[in-house]
Structures are given as structure tokens and as C-alpha cells.
C-alpha positions in Angstrom: 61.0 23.0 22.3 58.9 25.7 23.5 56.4 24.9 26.4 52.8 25.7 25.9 50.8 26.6 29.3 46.7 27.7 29.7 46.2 31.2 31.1 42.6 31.5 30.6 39.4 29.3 30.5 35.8 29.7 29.7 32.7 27.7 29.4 28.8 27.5 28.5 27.7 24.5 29.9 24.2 22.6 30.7 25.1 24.3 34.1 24.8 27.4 32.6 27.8 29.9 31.9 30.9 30.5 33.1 34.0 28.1 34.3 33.6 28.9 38.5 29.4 27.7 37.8 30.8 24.6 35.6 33.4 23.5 38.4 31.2 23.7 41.4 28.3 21.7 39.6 31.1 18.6 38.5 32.8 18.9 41.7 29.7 18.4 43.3 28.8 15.1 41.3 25.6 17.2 40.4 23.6 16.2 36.6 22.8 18.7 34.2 20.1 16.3 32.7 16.6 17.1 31.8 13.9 16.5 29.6 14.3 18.3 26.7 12.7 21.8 25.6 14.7 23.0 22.7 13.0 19.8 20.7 9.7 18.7 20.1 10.8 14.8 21.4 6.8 13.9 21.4 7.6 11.1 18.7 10.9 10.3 19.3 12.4 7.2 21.3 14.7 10.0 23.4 13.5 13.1 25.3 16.4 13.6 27.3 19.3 15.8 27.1 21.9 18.3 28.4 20.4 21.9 27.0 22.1 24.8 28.2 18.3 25.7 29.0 19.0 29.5 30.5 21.4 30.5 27.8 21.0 33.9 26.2 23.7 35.9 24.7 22.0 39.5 24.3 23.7 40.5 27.1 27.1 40.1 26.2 26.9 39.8 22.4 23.6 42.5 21.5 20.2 41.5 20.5 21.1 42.7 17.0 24.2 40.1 16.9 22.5 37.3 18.1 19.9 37.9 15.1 22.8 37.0 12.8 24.6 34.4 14.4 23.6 29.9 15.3 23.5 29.3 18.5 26.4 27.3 18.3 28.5 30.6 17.6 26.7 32.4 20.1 28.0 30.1 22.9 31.6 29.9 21.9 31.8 33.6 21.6 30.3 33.9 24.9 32.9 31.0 25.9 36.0 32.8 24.5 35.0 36.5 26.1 35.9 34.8 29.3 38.8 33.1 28.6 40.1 36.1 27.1 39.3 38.5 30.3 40.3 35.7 32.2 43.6 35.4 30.6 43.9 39.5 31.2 45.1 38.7 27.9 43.9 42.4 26.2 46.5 44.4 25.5 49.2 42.0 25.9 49.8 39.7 23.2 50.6 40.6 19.7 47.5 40.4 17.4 49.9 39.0 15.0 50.8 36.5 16.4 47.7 34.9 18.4 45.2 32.5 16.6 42.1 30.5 17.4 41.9 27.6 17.0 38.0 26.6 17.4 36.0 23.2 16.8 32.5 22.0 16.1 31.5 18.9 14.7 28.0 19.7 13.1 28.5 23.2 12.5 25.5 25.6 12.4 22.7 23.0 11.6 20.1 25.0 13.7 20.2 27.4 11.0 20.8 25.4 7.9 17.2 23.9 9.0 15.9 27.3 9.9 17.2 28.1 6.2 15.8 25.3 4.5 12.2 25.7 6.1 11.9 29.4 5.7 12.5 28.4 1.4 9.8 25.8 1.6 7.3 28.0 3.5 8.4 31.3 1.6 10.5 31.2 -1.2 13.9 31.7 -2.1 14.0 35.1 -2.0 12.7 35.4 1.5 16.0 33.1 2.9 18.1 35.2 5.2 21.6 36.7 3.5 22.8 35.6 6.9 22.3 31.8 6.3 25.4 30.9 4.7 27.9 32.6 7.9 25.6 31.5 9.8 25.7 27.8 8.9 29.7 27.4 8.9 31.2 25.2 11.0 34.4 27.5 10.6 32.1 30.4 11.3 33.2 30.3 15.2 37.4 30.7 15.0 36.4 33.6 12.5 33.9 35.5 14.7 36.5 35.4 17.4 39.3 36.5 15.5 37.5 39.4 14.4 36.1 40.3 18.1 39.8 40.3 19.3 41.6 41.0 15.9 43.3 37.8 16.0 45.5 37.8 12.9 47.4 34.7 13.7 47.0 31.1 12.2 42.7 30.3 12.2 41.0 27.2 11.6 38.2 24.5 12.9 38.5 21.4 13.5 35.4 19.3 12.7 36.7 15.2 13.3 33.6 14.5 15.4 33.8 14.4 18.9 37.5 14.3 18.7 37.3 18.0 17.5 38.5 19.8 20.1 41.0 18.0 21.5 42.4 18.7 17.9 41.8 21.8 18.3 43.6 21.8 21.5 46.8 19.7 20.3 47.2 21.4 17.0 47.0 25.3 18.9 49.7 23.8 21.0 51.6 22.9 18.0 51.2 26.2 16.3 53.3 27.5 19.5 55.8 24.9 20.1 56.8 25.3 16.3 56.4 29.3 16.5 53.8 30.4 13.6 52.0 31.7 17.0 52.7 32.9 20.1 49.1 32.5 21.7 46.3 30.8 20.5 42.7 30.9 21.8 41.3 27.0 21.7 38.4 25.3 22.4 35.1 24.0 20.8 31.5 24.6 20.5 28.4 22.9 19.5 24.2 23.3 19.8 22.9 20.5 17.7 19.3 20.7 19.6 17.2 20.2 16.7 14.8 16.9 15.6 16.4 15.3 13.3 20.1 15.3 15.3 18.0 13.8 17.9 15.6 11.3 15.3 18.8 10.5 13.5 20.7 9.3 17.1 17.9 7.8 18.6 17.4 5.7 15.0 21.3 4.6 15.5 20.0 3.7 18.6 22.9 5.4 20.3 20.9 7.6 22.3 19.9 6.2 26.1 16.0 6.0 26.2 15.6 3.7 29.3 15.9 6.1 31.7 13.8 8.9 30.1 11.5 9.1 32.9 14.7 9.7 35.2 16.5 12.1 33.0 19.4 12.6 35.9 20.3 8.7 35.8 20.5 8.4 32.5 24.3 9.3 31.8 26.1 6.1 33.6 29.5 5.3 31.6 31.5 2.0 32.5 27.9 0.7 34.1 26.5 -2.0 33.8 23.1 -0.8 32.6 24.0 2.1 30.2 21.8 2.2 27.5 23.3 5.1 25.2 24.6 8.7 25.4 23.1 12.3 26.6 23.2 14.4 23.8 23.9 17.6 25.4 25.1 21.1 24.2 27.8 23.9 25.2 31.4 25.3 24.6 34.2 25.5 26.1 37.4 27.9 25.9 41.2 28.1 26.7 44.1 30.8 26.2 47.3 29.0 25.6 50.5 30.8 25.5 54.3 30.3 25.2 55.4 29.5 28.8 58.4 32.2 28.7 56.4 35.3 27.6 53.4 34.3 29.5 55.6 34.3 33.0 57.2 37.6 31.8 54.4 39.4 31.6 53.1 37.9 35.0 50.2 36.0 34.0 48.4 33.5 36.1 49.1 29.9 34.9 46.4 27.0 35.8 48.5 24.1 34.0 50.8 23.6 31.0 49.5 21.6 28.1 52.1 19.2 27.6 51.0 16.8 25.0 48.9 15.4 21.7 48.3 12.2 20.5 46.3 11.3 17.6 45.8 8.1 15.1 42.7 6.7 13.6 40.8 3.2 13.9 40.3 2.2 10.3 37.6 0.1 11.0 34.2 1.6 11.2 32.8 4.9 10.5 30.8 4.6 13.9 31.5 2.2 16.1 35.1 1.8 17.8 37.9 -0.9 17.4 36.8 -3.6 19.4 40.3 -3.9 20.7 40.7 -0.3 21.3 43.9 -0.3 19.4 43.7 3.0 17.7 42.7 5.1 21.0 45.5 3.4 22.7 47.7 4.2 19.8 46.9 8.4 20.6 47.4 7.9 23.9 50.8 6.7 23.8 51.9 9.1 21.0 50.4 11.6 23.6 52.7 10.5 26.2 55.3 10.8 23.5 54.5 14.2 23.1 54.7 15.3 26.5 58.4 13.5 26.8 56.9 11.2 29.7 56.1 7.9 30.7 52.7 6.5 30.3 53.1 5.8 34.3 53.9 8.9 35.1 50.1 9.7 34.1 47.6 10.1 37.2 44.1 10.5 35.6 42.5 9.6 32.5 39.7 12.1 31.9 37.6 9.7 29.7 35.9 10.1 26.6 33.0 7.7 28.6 30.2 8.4 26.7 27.7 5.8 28.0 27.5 3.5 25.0 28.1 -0.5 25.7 30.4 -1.0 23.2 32.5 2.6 23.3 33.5 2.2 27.5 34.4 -1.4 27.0 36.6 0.3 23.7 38.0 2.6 25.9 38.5 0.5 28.6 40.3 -1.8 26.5 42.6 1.4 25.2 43.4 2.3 28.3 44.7 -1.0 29.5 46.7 -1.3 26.1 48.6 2.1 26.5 49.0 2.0 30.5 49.6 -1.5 31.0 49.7 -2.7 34.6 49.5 1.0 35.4 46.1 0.9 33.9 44.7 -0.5 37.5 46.5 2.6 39.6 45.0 5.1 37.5 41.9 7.0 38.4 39.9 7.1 35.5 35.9 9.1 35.7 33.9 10.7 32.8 32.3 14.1 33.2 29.8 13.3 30.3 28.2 10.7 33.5 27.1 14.9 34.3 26.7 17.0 30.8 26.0 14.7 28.4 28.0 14.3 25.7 28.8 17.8 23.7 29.8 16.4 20.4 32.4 18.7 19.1 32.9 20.6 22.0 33.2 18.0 24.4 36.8 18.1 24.4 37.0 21.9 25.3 34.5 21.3 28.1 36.7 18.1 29.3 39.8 19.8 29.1 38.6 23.0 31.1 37.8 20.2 33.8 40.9 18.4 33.8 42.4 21.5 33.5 41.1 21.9 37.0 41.5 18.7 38.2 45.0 19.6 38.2 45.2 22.4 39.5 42.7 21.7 42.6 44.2 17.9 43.2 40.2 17.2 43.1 39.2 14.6 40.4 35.8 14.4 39.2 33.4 11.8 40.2 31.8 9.2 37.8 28.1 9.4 38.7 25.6 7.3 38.6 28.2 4.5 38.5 26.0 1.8 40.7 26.6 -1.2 39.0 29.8 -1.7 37.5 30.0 -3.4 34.0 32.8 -6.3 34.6 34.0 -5.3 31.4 34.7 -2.4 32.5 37.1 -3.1 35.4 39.0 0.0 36.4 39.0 2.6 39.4 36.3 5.3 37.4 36.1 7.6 40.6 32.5 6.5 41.2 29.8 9.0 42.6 32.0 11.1 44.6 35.0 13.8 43.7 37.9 12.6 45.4 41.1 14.4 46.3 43.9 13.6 44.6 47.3 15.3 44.1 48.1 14.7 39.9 51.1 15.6 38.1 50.4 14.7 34.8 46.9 14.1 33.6 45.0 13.2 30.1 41.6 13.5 28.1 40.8 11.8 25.5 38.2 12.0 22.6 37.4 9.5 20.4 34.8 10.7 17.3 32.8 9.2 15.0 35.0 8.7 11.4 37.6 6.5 13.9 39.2 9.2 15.0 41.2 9.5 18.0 43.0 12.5 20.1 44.3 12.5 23.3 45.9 15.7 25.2 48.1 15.9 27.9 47.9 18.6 31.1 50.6 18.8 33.6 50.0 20.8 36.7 52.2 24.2 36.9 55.0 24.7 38.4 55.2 26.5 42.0 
């Protein structure tokens, strides 16, 4: 079976852009959580979140470009530039045979709204010929094919905030199975707009408690977690065939090893109360990777912050790990960027990605009172070194849907 290994990475984070600005700010147990300014929050219960505040593309992309394209595109364009030059991947791999693979799970609703008002206001014939592009969820994977001239398999994944890790684990299947060679992965998402943020907060899944303390809010496996962040971003990784990539000398941060997916059946919300179906793509994960679930080191967790999801996931991890469950180190980087819907797999996997590489895990913050519930070792407060062969991410979406992915550190 062919190997699959990462070669570049890129991110637009709360943090702002760029992987080395992303890194710093997580290693450093720092929140990217403010009051929000992208919404008018005046009447609803939530006015907190994780913008990417600062982000503006017409640097990198033109002012005229940025005219025709959501937000959300914006950012995982900007992403994938810098996984791309980061790769040093220009000029080296066959067009034909690279692909992207690139997730979102709400697509270009910024625009759809934009679209919808400018009708009401002014009429149909006043409605941008732009909306339609603009609005796609797909319209990401396709913009970056055409920047790069990616002629390779291209597709989005839109499962909720399992999408990227999808995307992720189905890239790395494109290559194992040889209909690519490369793929260019990740997922993006800027779902900043009122009624995302009155439709959450009426699901009461949104934290509200702490809107006065926007940095506390975010608090997975604790014990007084009200809700998730909503926060915003994209994240990007080149992943190649392991025997081409070392020929032609690139520089390898880890090798994607595995993919696990399954689905709850039970609720188009809420998770399995037993945590059965995460547990389920966890251990086909493992499977995937050709390892034991002991020989995993760190569970990069989906921790959103919602009572019933991190008991859920607490519960999965102790179904698929066993005993093993209580040696792991477990921590959540949402406690830091909110939760990115469809891209917060991307963003997750670029950190565990890390992880790996540096033998530094990510702290939990904000984790002052554990829930008892919630009973495992979830790195609290502090980043703490840690050497880690083999580590995992999950992300669990809304539909039941489950995916899990796999990182091993490269080999020396």
C-alpha cells in the first residue's frame, strides 16, 4: 500500500494568517476569543466568537478577485497559497495527477444572504452574476484547482464538522489507491452572519454565560461549559506519495497514516449518548493505519464545549482505547479558536500535525474545573512536552457523522 506523508501546511486562523502565527498562539495556551464585529449580536443571546478580525485577501488574491469571491473562498485560497509554497510543490508534481480535495460545511452563506437582500432591496435584475460561484460550497476545491491547474480528482466534502477530516482521509485514499499522486486538502468556513449565529444561539448550542469574558468562554471537558465558540478560518495540507516526495527531496512534517469513519444513527444533532459511533471511526482509524489503538499517544479532540458532546466523546474515547484511554493525553484546540465548522478539522490537523513533529501537545485552556464526567488527562492550561509516535483527530458533525484521521511522526 502506498504511504501518504504532508509536505506542506497552511492556515487562516482567529490568530490571523499563516501556520508559524497559528502554532505560536496554541502553543502558548493563548485565546483567539472576542466579542464579535462581523455580526450585529445587539439582540442575540451570543456575542462572542472567533473572527479572523484582521483578515484581508487583496494582497495576495487582488482587490478585483476578492469582489467575486465569499469570504469563505477567500480564506482557503489564501490557506492553500501557503501550503503550496510551503510544500515548494510548483513545478514538481504532475498537474495530472494532483487534486484537492477541500471542505466546508455551510458553503458561501455570506453571499447567498448578500444575494437574497440585494433582490429584495433592488430587484432581480440588479443580483450579482457572481452569486451562484460565489455561494458553492464546492466553489473552494475549484478555485484552487484552477490557481494551480490541478487536473486531478476534485471534490468537497460538506458532512458538518466532520468535513475536513473527510477531506483529509479520502485525499489520502485517492493516493494510496493511485487516481493521484498529490492532493491538496484541507477545509474552509466564514459563517459570520446573523442568522448562523440567531439559529445556534436558538439551539442553545452556543455558550452565552461567559459573554462578558469572551476568552473564558471556550472550556471543553469542564465542568461549567455552557456551549461552543463559533469561530471562522481555513486550514491547508499538501499530501503526497511518500516515495516520490523523498525523491525529489521534499521536507516531510509527518505521514498521514489513517481514516476512520461510521455514523451514529441516532440524532441529526445531538451525539450517541454512548459514544458508540465515534468510537466505531476511531478504531476503523487505527485499522487504517495498521496499528494498535495503544500504540496511539494523543487524541486531538473534537471538544467543542457542549455538555452533552465532551461527555460523548469522552465516552468514545474510552470505548475504542480501553484501559489505554487513562494514558492518553487528550486536549482540544477549539478551548483556543472556537469551533470552525467545516474547517475545523483542517485547522486541527495542521496542529496535530505539529504536535508531532515538535513532541509539544497543545494545552486544554480554560480547563479549571473538571467535569467528573469527563475524567481523562485533557492537557489542561499548559502545552506540555511530549514525544508521540502515532497521534489522532477526530471530528464528529452534525447529521451523526464521525471521521477520525491518523498522523504518525516522520521518519529520521
Amino acid at each position: 500500500m502506498r504511504r501518504v506523508v504532508i509536505t506542506g501546511l497552511g492556515a487562516v486562523t482567529p490568530f490571523g494568517t499563516g501556520v508559524r502565527t497559528f502554532w505560536e498562539a496554541v502553543a502558548g495556551g493563548r485565546s483567539g476569543v472576542h466579542k464579535m464585529t462581523l455580526v450585529d449580536c445587539s439582540d442575540t443571546p451570543a456575542k462572542i466568537g472567533a473572527e479572523c478580525a484582521d483578515f484581508d485577501a487583496s494582497g495576495v488574491l487582488g482587490a478585483k478577485a476578492v469582489r467575486r469571491l465569499d469570504r469563505s473562498v477567500q480564506m482557503g485560497l489564501v490557506a492553500a497559497r501557503e501550503a503550496w509554497q510551503d510544500a515548494g510543490a510548483e513545478g514538481m508534481l504532475d498537474h495530472d495527477q494532483t487534486g484537492v480535495a477541500f471542505a466546508s460545511g455551510i458553503g458561501g452563506i455570506g453571499s447567498l444572504l448578500a444575494g437574497e437582500a440585494t433582490l429584495r432591496e433592488r430587484g432581480p435584475a440588479r443580483i450579482s452574476p457572481f452569486t451562484v460561484p460565489m455561494l458553492m460550497a464546492n466553489a473552494t476545491a475549484g478555485h484552487i484547482a484552477m490557481a494551480y491547474g490541478l487536473r486531478g480528482p476534485n471534490f468537497c466534502t460538506a458532512t458538518a464538522c466532520a468535513a475536513s477530516n473527510h477531506a483529509l482521509g479520502l485525499a489520502m485514499h485517492m493516493i494510496r489507491t493511485g487516481e493521484a499522486d498529490a492532493m491538496l486538502a484541507g477545509g474552509t468556513e466564514a459563517a459570520f452572519v446573523r442568522v448562523t449565529v440567531a439559529a445556534f444561539s436558538q439551539m442553545t448550542a452556543l455558550s452565552t454565560r461567559y459573554n462578558d469574558r469572551p476568552e473564558e468562554a471556550s472550556r471543553p471537558f469542564d465542568r461549567g461549559r455552557d456551549g461552543f465558540v463559533i469561530g471562522e478560518g481555513a486550514g491547508a495540507l499538501v499530501l503526497e506519495e511518500r516515495e516520490a516526495a523523498l525523491r525529489r527531496g521534499a521536507r516531510v512534517y509527518a505521514e498521514l497514516a489513517g481514516f476512520g469513519q461510521s455514523a451514529d444513527a441516532y440524532h441529526i444533532t445531538a451525539p450517541s449518548e454512548d459514544g458508540g459511533g465515534a468510537a466505531l471511526a476511531i478504531r476503523r482509524a487505527c485499522r487504517s493505519a495498521g496499528i494498535r489503538p495503544e500504540q496511539i499517544g494523543y487524541v486531538n479532540a473534537h471538544g467543542t464545549s457542549t455538555p452533552h458532546g465532551d461527555i460523548s466523546e469522552t465516552r468514545a474515547i474510552k470505548l475504542a482505547f480501553g484501559e489505554h484511554a487513562h494514558r492518553l493525553a487528550v486536549s482540544s484546540t477549539k478551548s483556543m479558536i472556537g469551533h470552525l465548522i467545516g474547517a475545523a478539522g483542517a485547522v486541527e490537523g495542521v496542529a496535530t500535525v505539529l504536535a508531532v513533529r515538535d513532541g509539544l501537545l497543545p494545552p486544554t485552556i480554560n480547563l479549571t474545573d473538571p467535569d467528573p464526567e469527563c475524567d481523562l488527562d485533557y492537557v489542561p492550561n499548559q502545552a506540555r512536552r511530549a514525544e508521540v509516535e502515532y497521534a489522532i483527530s477526530n471530528g464528529f458533525g452534525f447529521g451523526g457523522h464521525n471521521a477520525a484521521v491518523v498522523f504518525r511522526r516522520a521518519e529520521t
